[in-house]
N, C-alpha and C positions, 0 to 999 in steps of 0.2 A: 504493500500500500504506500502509494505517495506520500510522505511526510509534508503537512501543514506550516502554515509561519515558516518557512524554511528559509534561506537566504544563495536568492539564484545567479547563475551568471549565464548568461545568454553566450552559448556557442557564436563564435564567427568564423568562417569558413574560407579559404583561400583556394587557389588552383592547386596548390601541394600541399592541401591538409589544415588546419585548426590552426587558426590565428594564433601568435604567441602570443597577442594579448590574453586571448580567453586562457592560457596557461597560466600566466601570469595573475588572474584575475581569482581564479581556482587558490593556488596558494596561499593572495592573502585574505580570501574568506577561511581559508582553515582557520587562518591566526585571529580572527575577529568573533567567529560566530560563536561561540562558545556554546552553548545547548543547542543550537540548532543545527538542522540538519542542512551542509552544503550542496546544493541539487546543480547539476549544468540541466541546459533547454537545449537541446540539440534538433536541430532542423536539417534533416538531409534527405536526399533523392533516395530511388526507393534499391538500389544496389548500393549505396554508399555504408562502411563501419567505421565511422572514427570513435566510437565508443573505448577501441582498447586504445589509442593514444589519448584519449580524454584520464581515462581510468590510472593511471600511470602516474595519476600528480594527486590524485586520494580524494577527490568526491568522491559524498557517502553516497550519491542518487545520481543516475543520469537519467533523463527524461528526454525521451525517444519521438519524433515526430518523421515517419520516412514517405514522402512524394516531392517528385519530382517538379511539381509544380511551386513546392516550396524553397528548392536549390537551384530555383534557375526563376522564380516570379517576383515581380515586383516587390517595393517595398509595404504598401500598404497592405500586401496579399501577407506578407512575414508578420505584420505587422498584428493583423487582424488575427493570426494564428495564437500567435504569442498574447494578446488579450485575454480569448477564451480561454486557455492556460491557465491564466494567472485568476481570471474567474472563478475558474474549476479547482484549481489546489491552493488559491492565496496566500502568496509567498510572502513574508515580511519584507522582502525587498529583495530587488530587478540589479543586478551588474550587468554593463555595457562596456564595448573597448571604446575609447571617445577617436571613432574610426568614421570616413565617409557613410557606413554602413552603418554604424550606432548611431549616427546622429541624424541619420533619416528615421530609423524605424520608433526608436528611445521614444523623442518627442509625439508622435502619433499612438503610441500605448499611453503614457502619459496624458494626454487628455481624453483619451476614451474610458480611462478608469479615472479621471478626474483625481490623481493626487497629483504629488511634486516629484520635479526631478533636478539634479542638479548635473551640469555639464563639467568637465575638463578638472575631473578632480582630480586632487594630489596625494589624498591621505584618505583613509577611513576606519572609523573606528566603531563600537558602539557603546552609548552611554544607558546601562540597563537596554529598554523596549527601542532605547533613539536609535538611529544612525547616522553618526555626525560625520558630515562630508567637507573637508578641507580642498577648496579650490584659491586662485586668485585671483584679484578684482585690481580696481582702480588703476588700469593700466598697469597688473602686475605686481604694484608696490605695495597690497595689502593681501595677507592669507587669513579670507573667511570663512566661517563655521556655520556651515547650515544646518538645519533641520527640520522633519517633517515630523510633526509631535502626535497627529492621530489621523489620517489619511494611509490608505495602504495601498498597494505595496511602496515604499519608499525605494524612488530611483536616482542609480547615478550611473554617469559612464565615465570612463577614466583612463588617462591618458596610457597608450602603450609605449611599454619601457618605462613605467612608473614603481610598477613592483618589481621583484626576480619568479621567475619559475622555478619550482624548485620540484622533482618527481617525489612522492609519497606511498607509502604503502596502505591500504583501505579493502576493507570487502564494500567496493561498491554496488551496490542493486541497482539494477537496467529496467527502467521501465519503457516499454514499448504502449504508446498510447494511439489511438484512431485520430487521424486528424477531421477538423473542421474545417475544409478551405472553404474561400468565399474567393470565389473568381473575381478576375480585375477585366472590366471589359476593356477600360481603356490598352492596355499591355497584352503585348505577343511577342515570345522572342520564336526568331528566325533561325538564328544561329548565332554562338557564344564563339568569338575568336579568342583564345587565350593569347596574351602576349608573354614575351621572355625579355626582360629587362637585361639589356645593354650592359651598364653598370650596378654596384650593388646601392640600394638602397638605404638614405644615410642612416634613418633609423633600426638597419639590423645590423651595420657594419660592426665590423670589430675591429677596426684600425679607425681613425677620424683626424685630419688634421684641422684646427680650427682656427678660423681668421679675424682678429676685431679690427678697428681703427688702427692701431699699432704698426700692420704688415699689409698694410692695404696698397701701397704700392704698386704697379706694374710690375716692375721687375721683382717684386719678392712677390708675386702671385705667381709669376711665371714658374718661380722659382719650386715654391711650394706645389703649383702641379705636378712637376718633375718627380718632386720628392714626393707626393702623391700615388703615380702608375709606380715610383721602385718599389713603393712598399706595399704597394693593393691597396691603398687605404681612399675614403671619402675624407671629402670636403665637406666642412661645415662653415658657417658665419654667425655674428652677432646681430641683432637688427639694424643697427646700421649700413653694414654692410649690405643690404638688399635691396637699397638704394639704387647701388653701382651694375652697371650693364654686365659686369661679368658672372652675378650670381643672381637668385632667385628666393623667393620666399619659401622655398622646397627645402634650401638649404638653411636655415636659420634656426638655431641652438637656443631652448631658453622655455620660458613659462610659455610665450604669446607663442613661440613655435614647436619645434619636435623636443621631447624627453627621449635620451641614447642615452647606451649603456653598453659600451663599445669594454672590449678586452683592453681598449691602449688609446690615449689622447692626448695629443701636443697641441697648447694651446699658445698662438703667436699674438703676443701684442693684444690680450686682451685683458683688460684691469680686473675682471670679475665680477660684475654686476648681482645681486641674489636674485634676480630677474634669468638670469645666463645661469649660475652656477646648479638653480634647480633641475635644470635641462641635463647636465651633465654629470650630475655628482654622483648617480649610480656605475661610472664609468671604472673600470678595477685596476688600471695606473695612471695616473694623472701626471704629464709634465707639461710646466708651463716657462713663456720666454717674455720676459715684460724688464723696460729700462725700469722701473718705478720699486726699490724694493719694498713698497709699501703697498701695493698692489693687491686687493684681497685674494685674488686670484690667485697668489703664491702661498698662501697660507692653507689654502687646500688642496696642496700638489706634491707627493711624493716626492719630486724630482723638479727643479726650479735653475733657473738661469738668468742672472740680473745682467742687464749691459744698458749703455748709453744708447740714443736714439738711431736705428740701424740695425741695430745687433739681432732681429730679428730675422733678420733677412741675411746678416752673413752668417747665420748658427745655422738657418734652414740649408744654405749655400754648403756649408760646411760639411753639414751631416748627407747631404747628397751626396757629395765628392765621395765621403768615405763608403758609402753603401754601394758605388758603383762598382 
């Protein structure tokens, strides 16, 4: 039997298998829920099992929805599934990855069951029945505490690469349930073309070389691409940077953009904003290259390199030369 009040996280699905958010997301409801029962909502086509890589990271429940209709249909069609769900078993509260895909479906459950949801959190915890959601506001410079006090289920969705995954041991129970679709007249897909990404993607990389005002230069960008392809690694930037024709808002490190948590990151010329440092601080060696030795950004870096104005760009110079 379904477990009641439970606390969910909504499956997300990629071409190669389960969002690492939704991993991610699994973990730290272990650490929060305390008596209740962690359930994922899995929605898949009617040949697909990612139940035994869901089960790998310790939900107690996985809940089972398999049509095709549902792996390849609109949002509102996901959308409308997930409702009656939450209907039918009333979850103490709904986890989302704060993904193009959470942020379509979140917000239309969300007012169909008429409670709250909060976006792009950072933290979560629960106080007794609450569940307080740590996001940030005012242009980033403030982290606030939400809560939804008697409304249920209480929603949030939450940035990936915010927590770690971590795999767990569990007898989880599979429940396989009847779905309810409710067809979308407006939608028809034709044909689903998978693409294969070029480069890797700054948010799963695990090398990252990151760029503020400091190493904005021409010649030390160039530099830094070089030293970029030797080591396999992405580019990141600070907001500023996304100003300049050579990068994108794709690439920008920080609250207002992507949270990475790369294996290794050298950070050029960037003071450390706690705007920036949240984006990055799950990262597992930190070196950073800043003239300013007062620079916050060096106080949370393993590995630190102070020099006069330039030195960013002859240390990147430098360490290129050596690695060829």
């Amino acid at each position: 039997m379904v477990e009641k009040d439970a606390l969910w996280i909504v499956a997300e699905l990629t071409g190669s298998g389960v969002a690492p958010v939704t991993l991610q997301l699994i973990t730290k409801a272990r650490k929060i829920a305390g008596t209740r029962s962690v359930t994922v909502v899995l929605l898949e086509g009617s040949t697909d099992s990612y139940e035994t890589e869901l089960a790998a990271y310790g939900p107690d429940e996985i809940l089972i929805v398999q049509d095709d209709r549902l792996r390849e249909g609109s949002d509102r069609v996901v959308a409308w599934q997930l409702t009656k769900l939450a209907q039918d078993f009333k979850p103490n509260a709904m986890l989302f990855g704060a993904t193009p895909e959470g942020r379509s479906i979140a917000p239309r459950i969300q007012d169909r069951l008429r409670t709250g949801l909060t976006a792009d959190c950072l933290d979560l915890y629960y106080e007794n029945e609450v569940l307080v959601q740590v996001k940030p506001s005012y242009g980033d410079n403030v982290m606030c505490e939400i809560t939804c006090p008697t409304a249920r289920p209480q929603m949030a969705s939450v940035r990936p690469n915010t927590f770690e995954a971590v795999r767990a041991e569990a007898e989880t129970k599979i429940f396989f349930i009847t779905g309810d679709i409710k067809d979308d007249p407006s939608w028809q897909v034709d044909r689903v073309d998978r693409q294969i990404a070029s480069h890797t993607d700054l948010k799963d990389a695990t090398k990252v070389l990151a760029l503020g005002r400091g190493a904005a230069k021409d010649e030390q960008v160039r530099t830094v691409r070089q030293l970029a392809k030797t080591l396999g690694a992405s580019i990141g930037v600070t907001r500023p940077l996304t100003d300049l024709p050579d990068f994108t808002i794709a690439q920008q490190i920080g609250q207002s953009g992507l949270t990475i948590a790369p294996a290794f990151i050298l950070n050029l010329g960037i003071s450390g904003a706690i705007q920036y440092q949240v984006g990055m601080a799950a990262s597992k060696l930190i070196v950073s290259v800043n003239r300013d030795e007062n620079a916050p950004m060096l106080a949370q870096s393993d590995y630190v390199y102070v020099g006069d104005a330039g030195d960013a760009g002859e240390f990147t110079a430098a360490l290129a030369k050596q690695l060829q």
